[in-house]
N, C-alpha and C positions, 0 to 999 in steps of 0.2 A: 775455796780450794780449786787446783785445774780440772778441771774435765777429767777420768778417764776415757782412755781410749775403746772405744766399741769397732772400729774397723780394720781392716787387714794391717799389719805394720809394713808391709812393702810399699802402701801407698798413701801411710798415714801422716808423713815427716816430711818436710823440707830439708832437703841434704844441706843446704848451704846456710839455713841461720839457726834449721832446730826445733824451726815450730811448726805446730801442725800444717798440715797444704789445703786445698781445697775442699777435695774428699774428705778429710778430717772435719772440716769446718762446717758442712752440711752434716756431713752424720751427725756430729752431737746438738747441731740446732733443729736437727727432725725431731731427735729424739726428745729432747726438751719441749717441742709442742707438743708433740703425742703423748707426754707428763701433762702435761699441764691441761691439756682437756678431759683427763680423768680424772684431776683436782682443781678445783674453781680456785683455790685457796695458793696458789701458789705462787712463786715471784714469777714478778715480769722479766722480760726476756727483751735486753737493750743491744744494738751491735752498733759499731761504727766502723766504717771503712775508710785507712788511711789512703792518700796516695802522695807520691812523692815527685814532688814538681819541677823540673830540669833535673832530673834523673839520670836519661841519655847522656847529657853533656859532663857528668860526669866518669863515663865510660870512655870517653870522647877525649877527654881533657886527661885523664890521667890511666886509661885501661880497663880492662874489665878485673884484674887483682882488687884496684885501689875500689872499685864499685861495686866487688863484692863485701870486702870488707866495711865500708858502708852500709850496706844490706845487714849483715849480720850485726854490727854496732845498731841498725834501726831495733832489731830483732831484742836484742838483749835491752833496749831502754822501756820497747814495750813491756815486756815481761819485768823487768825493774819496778817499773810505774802499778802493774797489776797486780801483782805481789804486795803492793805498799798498801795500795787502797781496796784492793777488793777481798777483804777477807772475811764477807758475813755468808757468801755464798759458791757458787760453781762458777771459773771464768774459763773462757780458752781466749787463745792467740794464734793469726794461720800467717802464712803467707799465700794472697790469692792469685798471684801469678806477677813478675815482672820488680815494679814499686810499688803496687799496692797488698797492704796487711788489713787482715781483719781481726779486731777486741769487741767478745761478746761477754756477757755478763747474765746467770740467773741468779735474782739475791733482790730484798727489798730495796730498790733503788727509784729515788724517783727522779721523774724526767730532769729537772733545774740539774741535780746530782751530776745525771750522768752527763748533761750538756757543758755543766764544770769538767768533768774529766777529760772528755772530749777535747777542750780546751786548753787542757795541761798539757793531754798527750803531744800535740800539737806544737807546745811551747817548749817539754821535754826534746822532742826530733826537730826543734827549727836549731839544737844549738850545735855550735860547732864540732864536727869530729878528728880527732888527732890524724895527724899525717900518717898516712898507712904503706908500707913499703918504701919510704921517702919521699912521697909525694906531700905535695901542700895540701895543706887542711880542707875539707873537704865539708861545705852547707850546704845542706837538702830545704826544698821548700815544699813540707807537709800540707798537707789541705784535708778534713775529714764531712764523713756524710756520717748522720748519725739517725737510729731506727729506735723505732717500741713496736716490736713485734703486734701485729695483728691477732685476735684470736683465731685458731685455728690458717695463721693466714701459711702457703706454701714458701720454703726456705726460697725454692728458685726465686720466687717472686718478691719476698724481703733482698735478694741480694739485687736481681735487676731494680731495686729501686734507691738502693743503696749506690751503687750503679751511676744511674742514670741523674740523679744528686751528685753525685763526686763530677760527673763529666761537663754541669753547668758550673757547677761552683769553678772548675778551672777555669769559665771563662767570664769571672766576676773577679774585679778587683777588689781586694780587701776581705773575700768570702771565703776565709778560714775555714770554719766552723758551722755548717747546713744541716738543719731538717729534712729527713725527705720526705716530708709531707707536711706542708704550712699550719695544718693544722693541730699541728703539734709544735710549731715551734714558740720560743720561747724569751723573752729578754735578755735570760742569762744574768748572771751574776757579775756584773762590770771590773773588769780587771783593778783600773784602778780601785773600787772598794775594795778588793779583796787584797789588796797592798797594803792599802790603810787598815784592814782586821790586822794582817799578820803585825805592822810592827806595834799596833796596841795592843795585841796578845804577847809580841814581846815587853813591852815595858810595864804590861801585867803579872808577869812571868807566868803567862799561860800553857806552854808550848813544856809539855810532859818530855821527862827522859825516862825511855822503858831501856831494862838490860839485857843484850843475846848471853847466856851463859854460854862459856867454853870448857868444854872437859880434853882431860887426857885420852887418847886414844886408846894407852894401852889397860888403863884400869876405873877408866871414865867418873875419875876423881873431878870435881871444877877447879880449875883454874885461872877463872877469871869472867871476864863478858865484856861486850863493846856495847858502846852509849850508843842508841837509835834515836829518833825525835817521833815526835807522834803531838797533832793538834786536832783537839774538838770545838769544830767552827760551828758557832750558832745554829747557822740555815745550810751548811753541806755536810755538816756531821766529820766523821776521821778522817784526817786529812794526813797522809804519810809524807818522808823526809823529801823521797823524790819532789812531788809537786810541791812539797814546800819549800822547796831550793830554787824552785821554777822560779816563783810566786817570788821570794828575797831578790833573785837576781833582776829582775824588770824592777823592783822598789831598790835597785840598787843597796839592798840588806843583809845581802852573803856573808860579811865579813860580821856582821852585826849577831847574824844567824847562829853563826858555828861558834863565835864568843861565849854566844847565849849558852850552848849545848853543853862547848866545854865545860864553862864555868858551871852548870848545874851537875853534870859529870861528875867532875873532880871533887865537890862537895859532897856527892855520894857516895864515892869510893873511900872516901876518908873516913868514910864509915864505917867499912867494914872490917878496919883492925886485924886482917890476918896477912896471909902472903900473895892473895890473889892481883890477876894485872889489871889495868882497865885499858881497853883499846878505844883510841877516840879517831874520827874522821879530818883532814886536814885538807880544804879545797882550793884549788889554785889563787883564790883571792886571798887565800891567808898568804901563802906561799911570795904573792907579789906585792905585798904590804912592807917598805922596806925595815919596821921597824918589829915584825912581827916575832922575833927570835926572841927579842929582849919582851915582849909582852908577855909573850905564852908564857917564858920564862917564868916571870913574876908571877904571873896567875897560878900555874902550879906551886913556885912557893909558899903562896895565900893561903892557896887550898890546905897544904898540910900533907898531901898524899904525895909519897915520895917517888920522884922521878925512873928512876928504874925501873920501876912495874910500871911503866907506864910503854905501851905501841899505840907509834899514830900511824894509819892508813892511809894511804895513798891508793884512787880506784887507778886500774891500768889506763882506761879509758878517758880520764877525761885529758885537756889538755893543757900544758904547762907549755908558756909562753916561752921562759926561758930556763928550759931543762939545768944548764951547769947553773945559773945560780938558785934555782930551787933544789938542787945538790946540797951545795955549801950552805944552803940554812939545816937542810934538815941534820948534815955533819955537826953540822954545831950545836941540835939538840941532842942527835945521838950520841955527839961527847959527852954528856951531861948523864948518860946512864940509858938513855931514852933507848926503843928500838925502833924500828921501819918495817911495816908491812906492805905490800903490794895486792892491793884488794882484788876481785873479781878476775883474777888470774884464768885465762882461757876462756872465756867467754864471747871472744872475737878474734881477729886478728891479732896477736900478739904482738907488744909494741918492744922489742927488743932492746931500744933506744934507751929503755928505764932500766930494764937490767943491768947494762953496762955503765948507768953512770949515775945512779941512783943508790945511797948507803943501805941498801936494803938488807935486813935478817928475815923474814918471813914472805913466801908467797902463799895467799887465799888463794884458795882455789875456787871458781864459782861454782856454785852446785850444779850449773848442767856438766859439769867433771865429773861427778859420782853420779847422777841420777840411771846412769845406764851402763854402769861397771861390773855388776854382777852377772850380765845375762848379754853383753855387747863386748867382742873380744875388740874389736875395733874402740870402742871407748877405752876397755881397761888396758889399750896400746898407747892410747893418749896420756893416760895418765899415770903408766909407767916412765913414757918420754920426759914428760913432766919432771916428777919427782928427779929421775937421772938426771935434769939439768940443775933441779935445785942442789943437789946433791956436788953437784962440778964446780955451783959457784957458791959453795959454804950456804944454804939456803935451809930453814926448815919450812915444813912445808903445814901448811892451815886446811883443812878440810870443811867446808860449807855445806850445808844442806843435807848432811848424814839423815834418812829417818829410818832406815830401817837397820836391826844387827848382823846382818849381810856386808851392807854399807863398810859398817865400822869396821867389820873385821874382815873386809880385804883393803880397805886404805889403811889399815893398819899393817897389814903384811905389804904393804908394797912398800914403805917407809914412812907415810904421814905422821905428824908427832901428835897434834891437835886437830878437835873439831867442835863444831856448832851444828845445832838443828832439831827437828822435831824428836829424835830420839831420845835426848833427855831431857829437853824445855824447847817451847818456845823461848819468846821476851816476854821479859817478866816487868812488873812494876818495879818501882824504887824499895816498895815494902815487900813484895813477893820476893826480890832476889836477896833480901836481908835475911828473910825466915831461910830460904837456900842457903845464903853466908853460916848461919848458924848452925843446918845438919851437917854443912862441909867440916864444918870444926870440930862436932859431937865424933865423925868419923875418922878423924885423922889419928 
């Protein structure tokens, strides 16, 4: 889970992408040692410090608009990527001034682990960002230093060494990924093998579909759930969709990937025999596969589960090479009964480009939308603006990350129709959301 916040909220946020800042970043890893030396027993305590490499020239090249929103897309993959993987323990996420971010972690993690993460994160922010305000696509060159907390050792002095790693590594070519301290580091887990795990765990059909349930807003009936991936890798343990998308895209397996998902998907939902939807993910490699209308097609006929309840997502963020004709395929499934959602809706700069020419019926809202609508008039302005515009363009609107009944019942009075999140389920297994299938039916 994230950190709560222990310090003043005036100077606990970064205005510009949302995540903690400095002063955040030191309070909760004080606080974490001064735990931890009153218990011997407790996890270790991992950080890595991003930075982001011709960063300037980014500024340079297209303004500081296009470099903010940069920033903020870095912001939302870290917190993507943290969410997917770090869920046995405490993490935060800061920005420490400029281009560089820092991801810490308290949770049983061991070193190999986090040096994989580290590694993802990395691979996650080297990919391309959609054109922001019109400008051209916009590639960051990340580079990370990565820590195992000392015992008892002072935050100042984990971050100057954090620091002071990050600042040779820019001047090593090919030095991604650094220790700050040799002797800790590590072999790491070689890329290529971890290409080769993943498609033998596809052709083993290793790679699990857990379900998000989605309820109605107004009487938080279920509605349905969207297929997540989730993989238990021998020597790194859970490995979530983000870095496993990482991980397909270098083995060139994306398309191979999200077949996989759907198809175990679809076979799921056909199971459930009542009126609920299943929302599935649909990534620009499908989109630019020219034959991918008529596959899906067919696959979903196989499956048995019928077209119409069916929404496939689109995140805002990623980038589609050729907008009008990833239009005209998804038109062509959405003849077919299908509907379009628009994922992570607000979560960065908004790509407008998609709402104009995109078939789309639902925008997701990313949960940093709601996480600060009950008690932030300034949030609950955003996501009034929001819903008005969904409202203007025929749009309904998805609510993410609801946990508390606060939540619900003001996205529900501002006009949200659905949501997802800790308030009624997590993601459930394939058996977990069956036994859910069943009381939905007992109560209808």
């Amino acid at each position: 889970m994230v950190a709560r916040l222990t310090t003043n909220a005036s100077y606990s946020f970064d205005r510009l992408t949302g995540l903690g800042n400095a002063a955040f970043a030191i309070d909760v890893l004080e606080r974490w040692r001064d735990e931890a030396a009153q218990n011997d027993q407790s996890a270790p305590i991992h950080a890595t410090l991003i930075g982001l490499g011709r960063f300037d020239t980014v500024n340079l090249a297209y303004g500081e608009a296009a470099g903010d929103g940069a920033l903020a897309e870095v912001a939302r993959r870290i917190r993507l990527l943290a969410q997917d993987e770090l869920k046995q323990g405490e993490w935060i996420a800061a920005r420490i001034g400029g281009g560089q971010f820092l991801l810490a972690a308290r949770e049983a993690c061991s070193r190999e682990r986090w040096q994989w993460l580290s590694e993802a994160l990395t691979d996650v922010l080297s990919a391309p960002i959609a054109p922001i305000g019109g400008v051209g696509t916009v590639r960051l060159w990340p580079r990370s230093a990565m820590v195992r907390m000392l015992s008892g050792e002072r935050t100042e002095h984990l971050l100057d060494r954090l620091a002071a790693t990050l600042g040779k590594a820019n001047d090593k070519t090919g030095a991604r990924v650094t220790w700050a301290n040799d002797v800790y580091a590590l072999p790491g887990y070689r890329s290529a093998q971890l290409e080769a795990d993943l498609i033998a765990a596809l052709d083993r059909d290793e790679i699990e579909v857990v379900i998000q349930p989605q309820y109605d807003l107004a009487d938080c009936l279920l509605v349905g759930g969207e297929a997540l991936a989730r993989w238990q890798h021998p020597t790194l343990g859970l490995i979530g969709a983000t870095a496993m998308f990482a991980i397909a895209e270098r083995a060139e397996h994306v398309a191979h990937l999200s077949r996989h998902i759907a198809q175990r998907a679809l076979a799921l939902a056909a199971q459930w025999g009542s009126d609920l939807r299943l929302s599935l993910n649909i990534t620009p490699d499908d989109l630019s596969n020219s034959g991918f209308v008529r596959e899906f097609l067919a696959m979903v006929a196989n499956s048995g589960f019928p077209a119409e309840r069916l929404t496939l997502e689109i995140t805002e963020h990623v980038l589609l090479n050729d907008l009008e004709e990833a239009a005209g395929k998804l038109s062509q499934l959405r003849g077919t009964g299908m509907r379009i959602a628009l994922d992570d809706f607000g979560s960065g700069f908004c790509n407008f480009g998609y709402l104009k020419l995109l078939p789309l019926d639902y925008l997701k809202l990313d949960k940093s939308m709601i996480e600060g609508v009950t008690d932030n008039p300034r949030d609950l302005a955003v996501l009034r603006a929001i819903v008005a515009l969904a409202d203007a363009l025929g749009l309904k609107v998805v609510a993410e990350g609801v946990e508390t009944e606060e939540q619900r019942a003001l996205a529900l009075a501002e006009g949200c129709l659905l949501f997802q999140g800790f308030l009624c389920s997590p993601a459930l297994s394939a058996t977990e959301f069956l036994r859910l299938v069943g009381k939905h039916a007992a109560n209808r």
